[in-house]
N, C-alpha and C positions, 0 to 999 in steps of 0.2 A: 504494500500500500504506500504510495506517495502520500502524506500528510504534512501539516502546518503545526500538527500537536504533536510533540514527543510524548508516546507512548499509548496515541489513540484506540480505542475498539480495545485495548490489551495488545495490542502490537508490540513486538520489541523493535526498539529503533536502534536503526544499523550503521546508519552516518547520514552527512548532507550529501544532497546531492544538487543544490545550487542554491542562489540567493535571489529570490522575485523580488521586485518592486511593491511599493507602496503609490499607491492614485496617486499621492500627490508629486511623487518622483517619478513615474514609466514615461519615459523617453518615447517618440513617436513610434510605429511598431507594434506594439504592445496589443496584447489584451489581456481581458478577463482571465487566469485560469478555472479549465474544468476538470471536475473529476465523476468519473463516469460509475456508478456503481447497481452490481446485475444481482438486485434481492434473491434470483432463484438461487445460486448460488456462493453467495456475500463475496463476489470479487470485486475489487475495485481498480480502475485502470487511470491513466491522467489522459485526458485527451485535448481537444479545441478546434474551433470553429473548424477549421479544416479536417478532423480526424474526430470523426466520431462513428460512436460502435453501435451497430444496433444491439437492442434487447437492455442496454443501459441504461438509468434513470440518469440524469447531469444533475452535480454540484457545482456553484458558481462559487469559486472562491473571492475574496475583496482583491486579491494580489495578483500582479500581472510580471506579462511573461511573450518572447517574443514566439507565434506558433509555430509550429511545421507544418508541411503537408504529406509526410508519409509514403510518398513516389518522388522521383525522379521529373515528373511530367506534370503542368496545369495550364494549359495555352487556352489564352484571349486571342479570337481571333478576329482579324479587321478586314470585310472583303471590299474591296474597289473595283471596278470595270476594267483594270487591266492587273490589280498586284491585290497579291491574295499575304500580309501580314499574320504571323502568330507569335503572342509573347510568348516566354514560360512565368506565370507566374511563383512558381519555384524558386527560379534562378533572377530573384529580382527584376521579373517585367520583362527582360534582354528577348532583343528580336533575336527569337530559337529558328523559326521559319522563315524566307520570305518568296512567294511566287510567283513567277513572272513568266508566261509562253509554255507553261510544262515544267520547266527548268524549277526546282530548289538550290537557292542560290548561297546560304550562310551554312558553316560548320559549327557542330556543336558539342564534339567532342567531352569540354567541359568546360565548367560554369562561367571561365575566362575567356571565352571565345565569342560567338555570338556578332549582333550589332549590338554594343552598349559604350559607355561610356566609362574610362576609371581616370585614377588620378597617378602622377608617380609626387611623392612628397621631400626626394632627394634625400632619404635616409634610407632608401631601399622598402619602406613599405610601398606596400602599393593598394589602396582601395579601391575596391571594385563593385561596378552596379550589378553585376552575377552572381557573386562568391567567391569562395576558395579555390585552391588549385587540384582539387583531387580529381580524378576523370572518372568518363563513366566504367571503368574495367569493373565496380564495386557499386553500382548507382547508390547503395547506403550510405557507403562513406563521401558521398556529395552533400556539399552544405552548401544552400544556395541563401541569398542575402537575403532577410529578412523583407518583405512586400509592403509598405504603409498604403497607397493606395495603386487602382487599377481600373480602368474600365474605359468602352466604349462611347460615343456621344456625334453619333449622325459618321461621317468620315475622319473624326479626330479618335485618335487614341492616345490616353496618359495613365503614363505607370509614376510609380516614385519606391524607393528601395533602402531601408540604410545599408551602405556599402559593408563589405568583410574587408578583413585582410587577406591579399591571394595569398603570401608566404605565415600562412598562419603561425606554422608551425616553429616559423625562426623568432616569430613578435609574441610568443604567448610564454608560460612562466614553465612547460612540460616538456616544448618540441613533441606534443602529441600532436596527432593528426587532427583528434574529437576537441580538443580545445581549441574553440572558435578567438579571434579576435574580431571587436565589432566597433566603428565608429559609428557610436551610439547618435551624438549630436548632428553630422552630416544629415544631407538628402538630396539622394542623384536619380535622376530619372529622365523621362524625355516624354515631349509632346508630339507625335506624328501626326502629318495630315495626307490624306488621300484623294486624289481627284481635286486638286484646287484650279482656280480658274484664275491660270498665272495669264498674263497679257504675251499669249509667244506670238501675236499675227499668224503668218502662213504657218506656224509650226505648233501652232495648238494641239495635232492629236498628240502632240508629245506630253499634255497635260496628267493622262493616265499615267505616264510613266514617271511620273515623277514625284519624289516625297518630301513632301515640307518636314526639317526635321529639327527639332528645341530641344535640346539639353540642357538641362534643369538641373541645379545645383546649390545647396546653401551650405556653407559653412558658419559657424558662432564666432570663429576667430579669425580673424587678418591671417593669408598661409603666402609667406615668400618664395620664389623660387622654385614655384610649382608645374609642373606637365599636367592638363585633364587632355583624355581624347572626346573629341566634340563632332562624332563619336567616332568607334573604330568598326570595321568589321572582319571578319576573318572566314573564307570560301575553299570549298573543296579544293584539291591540288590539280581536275582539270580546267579550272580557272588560272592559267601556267603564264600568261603573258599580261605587263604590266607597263601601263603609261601613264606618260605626264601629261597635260592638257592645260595650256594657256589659251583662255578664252577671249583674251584681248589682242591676240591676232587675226586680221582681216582675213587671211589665208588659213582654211582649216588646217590643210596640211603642215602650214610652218606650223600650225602649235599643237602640232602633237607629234609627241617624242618617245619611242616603246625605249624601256628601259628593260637590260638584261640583268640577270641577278642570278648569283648560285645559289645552294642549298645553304640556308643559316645566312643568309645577307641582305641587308636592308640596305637602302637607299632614302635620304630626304633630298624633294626636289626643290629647285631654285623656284621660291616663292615669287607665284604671278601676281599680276592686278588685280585677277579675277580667273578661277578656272580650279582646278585640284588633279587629283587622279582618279583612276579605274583599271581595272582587274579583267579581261575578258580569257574566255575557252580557246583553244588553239585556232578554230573557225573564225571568231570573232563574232559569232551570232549570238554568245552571251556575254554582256559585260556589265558592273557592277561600278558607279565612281561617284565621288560627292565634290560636290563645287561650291565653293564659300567666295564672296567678293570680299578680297580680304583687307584691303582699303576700308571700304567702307566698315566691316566689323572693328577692324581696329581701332579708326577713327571715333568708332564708339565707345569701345574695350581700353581706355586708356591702359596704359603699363603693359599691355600684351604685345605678342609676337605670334603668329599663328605660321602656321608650318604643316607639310604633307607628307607623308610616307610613306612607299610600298616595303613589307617584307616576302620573303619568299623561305618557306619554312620545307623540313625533310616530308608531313603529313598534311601543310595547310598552307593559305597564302595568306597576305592580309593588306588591308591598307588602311592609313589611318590619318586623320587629321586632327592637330593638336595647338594648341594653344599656353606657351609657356611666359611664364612672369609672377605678378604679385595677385593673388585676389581678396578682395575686402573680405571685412565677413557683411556675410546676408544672402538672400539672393539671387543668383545669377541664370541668365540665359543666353546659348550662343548656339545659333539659326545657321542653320546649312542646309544643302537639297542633295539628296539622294535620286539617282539615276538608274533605271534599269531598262535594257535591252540589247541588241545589237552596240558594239563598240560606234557604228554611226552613227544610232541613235545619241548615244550619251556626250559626245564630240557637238553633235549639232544642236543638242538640249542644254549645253554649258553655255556655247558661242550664242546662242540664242537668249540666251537667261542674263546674260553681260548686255547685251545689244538693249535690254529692255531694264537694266535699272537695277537686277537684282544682283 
């Protein structure tokens, strides 16, 4: 029996096995705990919102506690007329799915993968809007970031997550696996929007393909010297070939540049006016890339530096766009579009997205 009473029912008590919150302390996250107990047989189980047993009567305890959901798996999904979106709710909201043409375009090997966003905080931690670093070889031993909100609203979707530590095990007091670290006060997440009615002129049906995307972040304290990715994502290894794309070239072809990469090598490209990168299949009939005007976000973002990056990994690829400097505390939003189809399509929906303002 999990209990709040030493030595409830007659129970002998064997040790703690953690420390809840109090209402007026639970950090966002949080809920109620329950404890589930089955009169026909007087067992009593802990469960919550997410896990619950039938044949259980529920106790609501006052004290909280951050939940689980007992699988590996809980996708939000968001259909669009051309891009089929699924979160994990799990794995802190992180686009686990996304579909475009047939094609499944994100890897999700484990909870640090994904489209999501983390931070590096220059001491080697890294928090992340997924989780921890375990994969699926054990789906149990996945710990995916705790969820505060999630849901659908017409073609918007917003999750929000408190981050883990990926390297849990080097920041916590055991080097166990099960010992979570949490930043508790953080909150990262993102706003997607599907089917917006951007102003492209002649290149409007490229509307469907394309994703308004807000990364949402607060921190309580002033952090110097910081990396978030705004966001990243990481694609099967037939996603093999990778470019750079300056959108503020007249000539599509001056601005785009395929960059070669071996196994385990990254590459940051010389930051445009306006444009990013993308990822496509050897064909080039699937590709994946996000474009930021990075002027203009700067201009906004005082003290930032925003930057691109393809990696190219032995299992995965990835690209990512980042944002390094000071950030206040409070919080923050930084707006970027996500692209999906054909390598022409994404080239002509960047060049096009610059031409028109954004």
């Amino acid at each position: 029996m999990t209990s709040f009473v030493s030595g409830e029912g007659g129970y002998t008590t064997e040790g703690i096995l953690g420390h809840a919150w109090l209402s007026s302390a639970a950090p966002s996250g949080t809920v109620k705990m329950l404890r589930g107990v089955n009169p026909s047989i007087g067992d009593h189980a802990l469960m919550n919102p997410n896990y619950l047993i039938s044949g259980y009567n529920q106790e609501i305890f006052s004290n909280y506690a951050y939940p689980r959901f007992n699988k590996a798996e809980e996708l939000l999904t968001l259909q669009g007329s051309a891009i089929q979106v699924k979160s994990n709710l799990v794995a802190g909201g992180t686009v686990w799915e996304l579909w475009w043409n047939g094609k499944q375009f994100i890897d999700h090997k484990d909870y640090g993968r994904e489209m999501q966003s983390s931070l590096n905080l220059g001491n080697g931690a890294l928090p992340t809007e997924g989780g921890d670093k375990w994969s699926d070889s054990n789906p149990f031993y996945m710990h995916g970031s705790p969820i505060i909100e999630a849901y659908n609203n017409g073609a918007t979707q917003i999750t929000s997550a408190v981050p883990l530590e990926w390297f849990n095990d080097s920041f916590n007091t055991s080097g166990n696996q099960h010992e979570l670290v949490i930043y508790k006060d953080f909150k990262l997440g993102k706003k997607l929007k599907l089917d917006q009615a951007l102003n492209l002129g002649n290149y409007n049906y490229l509307n469907s393909q394309i994703i308004t995307y807000e990364t949402n972040f607060y921190t309580p304290t002033d952090l110097t010297n910081v990396h978030i990715e705004v966001p990243t994502t990481y694609l099967p290894t037939e996603f093999s070939r990778f470019f750079e794309i300056d959108a503020s070239k007249s000539n599509l072809n001056d601005g785009l540049t395929e960059v070669f990469l071996n196994v385990n090598e990254s590459k940051q490209s010389p930051k445009p006016l306006a444009g990013g990168i993308a990822i496509a299949t050897n064909n080039l009939n699937y590709a994946m890339g996000i474009y930021i005007n990075v002027n203009m976000v700067e201009s906004q973002d005082v003290g930032s530096n925003y930057y691109f990056r393809n990696w190219k990994f032995e299992n995965t690829s990835k690209w990512s766009a980042g944002r390094y400097g000071t950030i206040t505390s409070g919080n923050h939003t930084y707006k970027s579009y996500v692209i999906v189809g054909t390598l022409d399509n994404v080239r002509v929906a960047m060049r096009t997205l610059y031409l028109n303002g954004y």
